[in-house]
C-alpha positions as CSV (number, residue, x, y, z in Angstrom):
1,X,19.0,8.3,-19.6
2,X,16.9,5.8,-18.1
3,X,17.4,5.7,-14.1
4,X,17.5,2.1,-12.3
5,X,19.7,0.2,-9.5
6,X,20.0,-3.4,-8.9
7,X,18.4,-4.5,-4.9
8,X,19.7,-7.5,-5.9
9,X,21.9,-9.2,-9.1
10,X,18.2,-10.1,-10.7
11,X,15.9,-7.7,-9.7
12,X,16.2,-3.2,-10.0
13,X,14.0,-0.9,-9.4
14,X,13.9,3.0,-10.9
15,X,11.8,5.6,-12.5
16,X,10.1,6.0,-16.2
17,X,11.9,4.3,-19.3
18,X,9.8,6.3,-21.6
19,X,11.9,5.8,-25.1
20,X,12.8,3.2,-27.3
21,X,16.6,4.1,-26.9
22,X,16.1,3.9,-23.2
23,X,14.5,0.4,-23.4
24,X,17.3,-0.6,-25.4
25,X,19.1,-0.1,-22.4
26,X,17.0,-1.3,-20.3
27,X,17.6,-4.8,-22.1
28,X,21.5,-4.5,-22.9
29,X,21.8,-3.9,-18.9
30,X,20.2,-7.7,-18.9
31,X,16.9,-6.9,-18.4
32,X,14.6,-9.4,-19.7
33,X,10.9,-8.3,-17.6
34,X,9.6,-4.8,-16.5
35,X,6.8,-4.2,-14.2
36,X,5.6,-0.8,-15.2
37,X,3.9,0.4,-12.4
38,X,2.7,3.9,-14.1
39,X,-0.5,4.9,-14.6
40,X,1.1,7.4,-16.7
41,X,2.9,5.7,-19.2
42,X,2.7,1.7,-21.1
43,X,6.0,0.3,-21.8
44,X,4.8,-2.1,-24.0
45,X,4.6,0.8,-26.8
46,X,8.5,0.6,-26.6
47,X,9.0,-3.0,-26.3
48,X,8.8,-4.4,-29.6
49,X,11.9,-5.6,-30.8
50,X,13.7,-5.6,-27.7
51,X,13.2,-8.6,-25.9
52,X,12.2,-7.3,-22.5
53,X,8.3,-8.7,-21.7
54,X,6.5,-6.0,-19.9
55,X,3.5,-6.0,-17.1
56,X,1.1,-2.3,-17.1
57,X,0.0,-2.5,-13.8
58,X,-1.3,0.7,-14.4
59,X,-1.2,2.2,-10.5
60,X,-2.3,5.2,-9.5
61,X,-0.1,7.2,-6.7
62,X,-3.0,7.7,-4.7
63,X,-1.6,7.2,-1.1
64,X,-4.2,4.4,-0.8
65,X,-4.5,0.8,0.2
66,X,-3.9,-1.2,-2.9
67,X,-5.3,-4.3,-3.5
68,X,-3.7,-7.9,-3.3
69,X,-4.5,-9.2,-6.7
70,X,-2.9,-6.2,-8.2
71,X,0.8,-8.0,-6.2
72,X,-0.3,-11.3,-7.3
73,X,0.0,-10.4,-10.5
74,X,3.2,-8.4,-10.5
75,X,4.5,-11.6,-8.0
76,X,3.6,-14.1,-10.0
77,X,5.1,-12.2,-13.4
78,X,8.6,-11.2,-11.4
79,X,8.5,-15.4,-9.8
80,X,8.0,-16.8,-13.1
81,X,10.5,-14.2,-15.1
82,X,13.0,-15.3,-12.1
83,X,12.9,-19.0,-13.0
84,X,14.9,-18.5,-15.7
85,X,18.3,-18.3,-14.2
86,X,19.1,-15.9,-17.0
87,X,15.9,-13.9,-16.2
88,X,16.5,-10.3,-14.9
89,X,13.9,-7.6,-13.5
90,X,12.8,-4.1,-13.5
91,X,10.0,-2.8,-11.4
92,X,9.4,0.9,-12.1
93,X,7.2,4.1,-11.8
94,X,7.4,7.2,-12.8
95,X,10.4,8.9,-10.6
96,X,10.6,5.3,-8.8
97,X,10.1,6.9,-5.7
98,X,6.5,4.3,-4.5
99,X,4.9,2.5,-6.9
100,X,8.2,0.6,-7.5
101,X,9.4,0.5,-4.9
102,X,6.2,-0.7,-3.3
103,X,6.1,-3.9,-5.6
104,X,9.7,-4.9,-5.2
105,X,9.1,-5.1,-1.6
106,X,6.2,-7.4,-1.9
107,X,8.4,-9.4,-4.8
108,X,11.2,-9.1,-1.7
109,X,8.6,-10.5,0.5
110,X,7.7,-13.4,-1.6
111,X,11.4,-13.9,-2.9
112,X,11.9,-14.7,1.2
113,X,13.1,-11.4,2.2
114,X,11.7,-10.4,5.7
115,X,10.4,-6.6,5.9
116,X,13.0,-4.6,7.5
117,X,15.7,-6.4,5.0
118,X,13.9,-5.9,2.0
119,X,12.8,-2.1,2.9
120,X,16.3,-1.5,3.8
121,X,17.7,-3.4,0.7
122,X,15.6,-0.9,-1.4
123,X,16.6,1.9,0.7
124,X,20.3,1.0,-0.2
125,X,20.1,0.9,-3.7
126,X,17.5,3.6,-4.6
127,X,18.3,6.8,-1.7
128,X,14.8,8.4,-3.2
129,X,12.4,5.6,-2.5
130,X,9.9,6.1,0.1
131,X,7.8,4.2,1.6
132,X,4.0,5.4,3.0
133,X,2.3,3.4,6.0
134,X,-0.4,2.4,3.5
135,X,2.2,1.7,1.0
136,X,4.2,-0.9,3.2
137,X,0.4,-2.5,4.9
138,X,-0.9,-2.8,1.4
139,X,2.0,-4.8,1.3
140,X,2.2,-6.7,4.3
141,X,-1.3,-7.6,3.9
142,X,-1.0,-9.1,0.8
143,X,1.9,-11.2,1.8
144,X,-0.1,-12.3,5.0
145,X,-2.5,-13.9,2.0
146,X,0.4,-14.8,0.0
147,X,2.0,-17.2,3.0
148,X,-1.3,-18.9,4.0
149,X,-1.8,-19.8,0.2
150,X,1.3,-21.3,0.2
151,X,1.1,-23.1,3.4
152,X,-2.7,-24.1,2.0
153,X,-0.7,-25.6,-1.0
154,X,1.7,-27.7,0.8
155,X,-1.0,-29.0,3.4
156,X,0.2,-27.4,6.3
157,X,-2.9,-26.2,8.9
158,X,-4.9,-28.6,7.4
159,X,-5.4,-32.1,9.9
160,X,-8.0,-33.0,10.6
């Protein structure tokens, strides 16, 4: 049985999908993206046929820094999935214990979340997920760079 919870009505987060039978699911719980944060496993083997687009991110559980173009990417995807008002979300790892959590705090972040909401909002739903220092700074740095591009693309900072 695959093993999700919603943070929010649009956007889960949970462990390994794994089968075609559990993708299935995935997509008649509304899915309709995944952010597969395993190194481990590609989801888009089980996709076909099901509707649900998926992102590899391919992350290793390394307890390092990660780097910000890896949460542009997964931003960007879960942002543009989101402006579909019928457009749901699933970020996942393996056991969905840090890798997806990780990234639906920085999609949290972006969404307009501030950092103890979003950690806490995660926390609620998902017991399990954890969340290392370098985890949660990879993170925060990101959206650091994140806010000055989007202040940089509405012209704020910039008179002259």
């Amino acid at each position: 049985m695959v093993d999700f919870q919603f943070v929010t009505e649009r956007v889960a987060v949970g462990g390994a999908i794994n089968t075609l039978d559990n993708m299935r699911r995935v997509a008649e719980a509304g899915i309709t993206h995944v952010i597969d944060m395993q190194l481990e496993f590609d989801d888009r083997s089980i996709a076909d046929g099901t509707g649900v687009q998926v992102l590899w991110m391919e992350c290793p559980d390394d307890f390092l820094p990660k780097p910000n173009e890896m949460f542009w990417e997964g931003a960007l995807f879960a942002m543009a999935a989101l402006e579909d008002p019928q457009g749901r979300i699933l970020i996942h790892c393996a056991a969905g214990i840090h890798r997806g959590p990780m990234m639906t705090f920085a999609i949290l972040r972006v969404m307009g979340y501030g950092r103890e909401d979003a950690l806490s909002m995660i926390s609620s739903a998902r017991p399990q997920a954890e969340f290392p220092d370098v985890y949660v700074e990879s993170v925060e740095d990101f959206v650091r760079e994140y806010l000055a591009a989007e202040q940089e693309e509405q012209g704020i900072g910039n008179r002259e």
